[in-house]
Structures are given as C-alpha cells and as structure tokens.
N, C-alpha and C positions, 0 to 999 in steps of 0.2 A: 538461505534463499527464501526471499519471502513471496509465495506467491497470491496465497489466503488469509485473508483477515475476516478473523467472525466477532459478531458484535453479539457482546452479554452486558445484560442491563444491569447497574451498578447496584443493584438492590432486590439480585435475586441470586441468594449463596449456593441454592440446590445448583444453579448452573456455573456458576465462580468455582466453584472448589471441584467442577470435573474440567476446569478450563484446559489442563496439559493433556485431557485425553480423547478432546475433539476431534485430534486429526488437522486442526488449523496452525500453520508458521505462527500467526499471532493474533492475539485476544486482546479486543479492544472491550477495553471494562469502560463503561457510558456511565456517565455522571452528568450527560446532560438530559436528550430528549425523555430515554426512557424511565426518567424520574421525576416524579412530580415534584412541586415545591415543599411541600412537608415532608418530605423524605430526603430532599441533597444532606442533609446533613449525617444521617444514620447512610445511607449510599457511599458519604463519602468514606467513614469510619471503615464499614465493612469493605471497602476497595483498599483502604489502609494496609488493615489486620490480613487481607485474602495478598496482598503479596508479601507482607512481612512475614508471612508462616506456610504461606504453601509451596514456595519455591518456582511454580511451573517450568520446570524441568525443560528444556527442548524448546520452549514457545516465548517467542517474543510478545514483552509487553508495554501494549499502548492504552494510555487515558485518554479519554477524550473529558474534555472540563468543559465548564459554561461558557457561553460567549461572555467575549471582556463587556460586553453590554448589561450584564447583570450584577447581582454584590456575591455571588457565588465563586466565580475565575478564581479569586486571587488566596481562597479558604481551600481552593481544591488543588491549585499548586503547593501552599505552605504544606498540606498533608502529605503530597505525594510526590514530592521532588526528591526528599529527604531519602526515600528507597531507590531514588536513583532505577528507574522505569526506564524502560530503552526510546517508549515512543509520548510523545504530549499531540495529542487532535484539541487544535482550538476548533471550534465549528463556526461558521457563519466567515472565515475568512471573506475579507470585501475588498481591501486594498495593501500595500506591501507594510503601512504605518501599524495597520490590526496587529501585524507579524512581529513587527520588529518589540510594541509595544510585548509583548506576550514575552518576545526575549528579553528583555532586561529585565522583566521580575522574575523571571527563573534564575538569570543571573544572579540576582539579588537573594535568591534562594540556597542555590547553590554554594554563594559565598559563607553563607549561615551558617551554613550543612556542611562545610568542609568538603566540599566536592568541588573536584576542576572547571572552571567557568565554559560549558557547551557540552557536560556529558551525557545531560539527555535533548537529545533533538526533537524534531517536529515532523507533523505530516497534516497541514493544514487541510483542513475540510472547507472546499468550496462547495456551494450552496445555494447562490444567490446571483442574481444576471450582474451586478456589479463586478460580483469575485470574479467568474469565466472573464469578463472584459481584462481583469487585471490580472489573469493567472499566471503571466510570463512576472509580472511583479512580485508576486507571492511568492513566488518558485526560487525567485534570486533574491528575497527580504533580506535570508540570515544564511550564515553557514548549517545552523543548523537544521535546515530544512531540507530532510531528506527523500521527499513523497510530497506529492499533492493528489488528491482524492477529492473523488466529483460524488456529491451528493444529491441525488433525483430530485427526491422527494422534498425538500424544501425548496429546493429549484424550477420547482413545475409549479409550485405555489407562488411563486414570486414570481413566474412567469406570467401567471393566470391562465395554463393550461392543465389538461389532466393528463396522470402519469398513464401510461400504458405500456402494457407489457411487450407491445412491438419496440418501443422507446424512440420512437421516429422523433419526439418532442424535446427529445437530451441529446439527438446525433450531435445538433454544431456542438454544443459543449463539449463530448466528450473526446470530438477531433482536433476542439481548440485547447483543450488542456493536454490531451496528449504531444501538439507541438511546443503549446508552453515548456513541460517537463522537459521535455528531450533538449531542446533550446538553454534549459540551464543547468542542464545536466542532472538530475533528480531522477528519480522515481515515479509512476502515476499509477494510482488504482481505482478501480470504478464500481461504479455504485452496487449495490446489494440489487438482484432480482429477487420481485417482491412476495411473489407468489411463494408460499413456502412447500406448496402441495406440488409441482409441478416441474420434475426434474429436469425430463427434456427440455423446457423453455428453461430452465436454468444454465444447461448444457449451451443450447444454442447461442444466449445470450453473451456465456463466457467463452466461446472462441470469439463471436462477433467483436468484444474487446479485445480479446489478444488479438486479431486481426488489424485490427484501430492502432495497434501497438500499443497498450496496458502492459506495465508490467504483472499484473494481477488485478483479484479483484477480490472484492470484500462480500460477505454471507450474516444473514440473521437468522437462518436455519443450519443448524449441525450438518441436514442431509444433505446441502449445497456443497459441504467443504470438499468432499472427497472426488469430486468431479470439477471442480476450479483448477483443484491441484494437477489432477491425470490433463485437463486441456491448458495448465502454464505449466507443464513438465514437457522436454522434448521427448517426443518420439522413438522409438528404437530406430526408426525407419529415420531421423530425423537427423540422429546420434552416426549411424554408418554413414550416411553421405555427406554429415561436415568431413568426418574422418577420414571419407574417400577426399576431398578436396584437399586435407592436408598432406596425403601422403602423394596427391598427381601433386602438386608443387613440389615436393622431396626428389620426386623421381626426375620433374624439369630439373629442378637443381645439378642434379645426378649428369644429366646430359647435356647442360649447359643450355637449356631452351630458355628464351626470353620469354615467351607466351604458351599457357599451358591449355589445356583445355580436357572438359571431364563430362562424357556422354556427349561428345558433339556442343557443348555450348565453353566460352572459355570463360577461366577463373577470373574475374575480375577484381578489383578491392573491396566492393559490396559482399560480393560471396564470399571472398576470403573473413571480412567480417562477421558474417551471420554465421558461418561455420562455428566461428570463435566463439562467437555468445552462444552459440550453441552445446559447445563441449565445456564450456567455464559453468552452465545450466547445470548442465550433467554431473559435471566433475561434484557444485555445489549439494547435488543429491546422492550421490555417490552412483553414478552410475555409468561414470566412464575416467581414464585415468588422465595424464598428463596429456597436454597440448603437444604434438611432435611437427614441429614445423620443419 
C-alpha cells in the first residue's frame, strides 16, 4: 500500500542510501528539479549505482526524470529502466501525447533490456494549468499510468499566484485531479506541504487531502512521513465499524432480511464499499484479516 511518497534529491547519497529506512512506501530519487544542470549527469550515475546495490528493501521505487522538454529525459530513462524501477514521474505532464510519448521510449528501452514491454509504469507529475485541464487525459494516456500527482509549486508559478500554506490557491486542482483519477481508475497523490518545520500544518494538510479523496501524499521532509502514513492508515476505530457492517450483513443474511441496517442508519452499497476499502487498507498493512462477507 502506498500511501507516502518522499522525495530525495538525486545527488545527495548521505540521504539515498538511508532511503529504506525513512519510514516512507516509496522514494522518489529526483533527477529533475532538485538538480542543477551540471550535475544531471553524476545525479543520474549515482541514482543508477544507489538502486543497483542498495536493494531498498520494503520501499517502492520512483524516478522522476526531466521533462521530455529537455536533452536529459531520454539519458535518464536509457540509465534507469534497465533496473527495472517500479515507478518513472515524468514532471511537467501537459497533455495525454507528453504520456504516451514518454511510453514508447520506455518501450523502446525495455525491449533493449530484455524486459516485458509495461514493467515499469508511471505516475505523471501535473504541474502546470494546462495538465489539471487535461488530467482525466493523462490518467487514461497508457496502461501504465498508475497515479497521477498534483505538483503546487510549479503550478502556482504558472498560475501567477503565491503558494500558501493554507493552499486555498491549489483547491480546484487538487479536486479536479482527484475526480480525474478516480474517473480512470488510477491512483492520486498530492503535493508535498512545504514548510518542513511545521508538523501540525503538515498533519492538517494531509487529512485535508485524504478528505479530497488522495489516495496519499507525498513529503520532502523525513518528519512528514510518519504522520502522512498514521492519517492514510485506517483507524482502529475505522477498522471495527467496516467490520461491524460486514458482519450486520451476515447476520441479515442469516435471517433472510433484505435491508440491513447498523446504528440506526441502513447499509447501503456506498458503505458496504467504504467498509471494503477499508479492511483491503488494513488487510494491506497488516492489521486486520480476511474480508467475511
């Protein structure tokens, strides 16, 4: 289950080599912003060697490469496809053609590499007022697009407003990408809260998203991860009452009742659902067993 994504800058190994012991689902090793132009190339080497030998154990991993707008993209796929990486962040996604283009050179990679044509997927980084317009496009480019991820901070730039830490300046996007996702059946994760000193607004920030329906959300501070996780983790409280919904349906069953109902309100298919993602949540972290319908 992924619910935390932290971002380490491609060309800083004191932080790469403790990347399995962040506490973060998955480690997005940057080879774009946080690198300047004289360094993509040693950034890219050392994101090479940092997954060919360290293993990261437990933690999913994503690259994020340069936009196809640069001569960097297609130097940072031929390095890093070859290890077969679970996750590629193109950044600056704009339209579904950005996408598709990005897949047929992995293809083209993949084929090299003796690896099956779509083993490693995507999680396009929207950005820019174009992308949100197009996000339901982005979301259904490829098969392999498995997440789409709303990026503030170039987005508030391209908007020509300032970011803030309220984020009143990102709501429509981050409600229009999360109907985008859901709409094509994907993944969405949201932007990093930027402050790195300031827990509680980090805290607040990330139910605000899980509220929005996120499925997670992404950290450039280590100290965010561990509070992303505990508010995209269900609840004990959260975990007993799907559980109570599965079993007053066992017992309607039991009694041949058409309509059930539990605390005075009746089950309907919404709740019968949210229960489910609820305990498939759980089950994925190990903290509750089988589904007993």
């Amino acid at each position: 289950m992924r619910r935390s994504m932290l971002f380490l800058p491609g060309n800083t190994p004191n932080m790469i080599i403790n990347g399995d012991s962040l506490g973060a689902d998955s480690i997005i090793l940057d080879l774009e912003d946080a690198v300047s132009p004289d360094e993509k190339d040693a950034a890219r080497l050392l994101v090479r060697s940092a997954i060919e030998r360290m293993g990261f154990a437990g933690v999913e991993i994503t690259v994020r490469i340069n936009s196809i707008d640069t001569a960097y993209w297609k130097h940072d796929l031929d390095a890093i496809i070859p290890l077969k990486p679970d996750l590629i962040m193109p950044p600056k996604a704009s339209c579904a053609e950005d996408i598709r283009t990005v897949d047929a050179y992995i293809a083209e990679v993949e084929k090299r590499s003796g690896l099956e044509v779509g083993s490693v997927r995507l999680i396009p980084l929207i950005e820019t007022a174009l992308g949100v317009e197009n996000a339901y496009a982005i979301a259904s480019a490829s098969p392999r697009v498995a997440a789409i991820f709303l990026g503030g901070e170039d987005l508030t730039a391209d908007l020509r407003c300032k970011r803030t830490k309220a984020g009143n300046e990102i709501d429509y996007a981050r409600k229009r990408l999360v109907v985008a996702a859901r709409a094509a059946g994907v993944d969405v994760y949201d932007t990093p809260f930027t402050d790195v000193n300031d827990d509680d607004g980090a805290e607040a920030d990330a139910e605000y998203a899980k509220s929005l329906g996120f499925t997670g959300k992404s950290a450039i501070a280590p100290r965010h991860v561990k509070v992303i996780n505990r508010v995209f983790s269900p609840s004990a409280k959260d975990i007993e009452y799907a559980k109570l919904v599965f079993e007053a349906i066992r017992k309607g069953k039991e009694q041949g009742k058409g309509a059930v109902s539990l605390f005075g309100k009746m089950i309907d298919k919404p709740i019968v659902e949210r229960a489910r993602q609820t305990l498939e949540a759980a089950k994925a972290l190990g903290l509750a067993g089988e589904i007993d319908e």
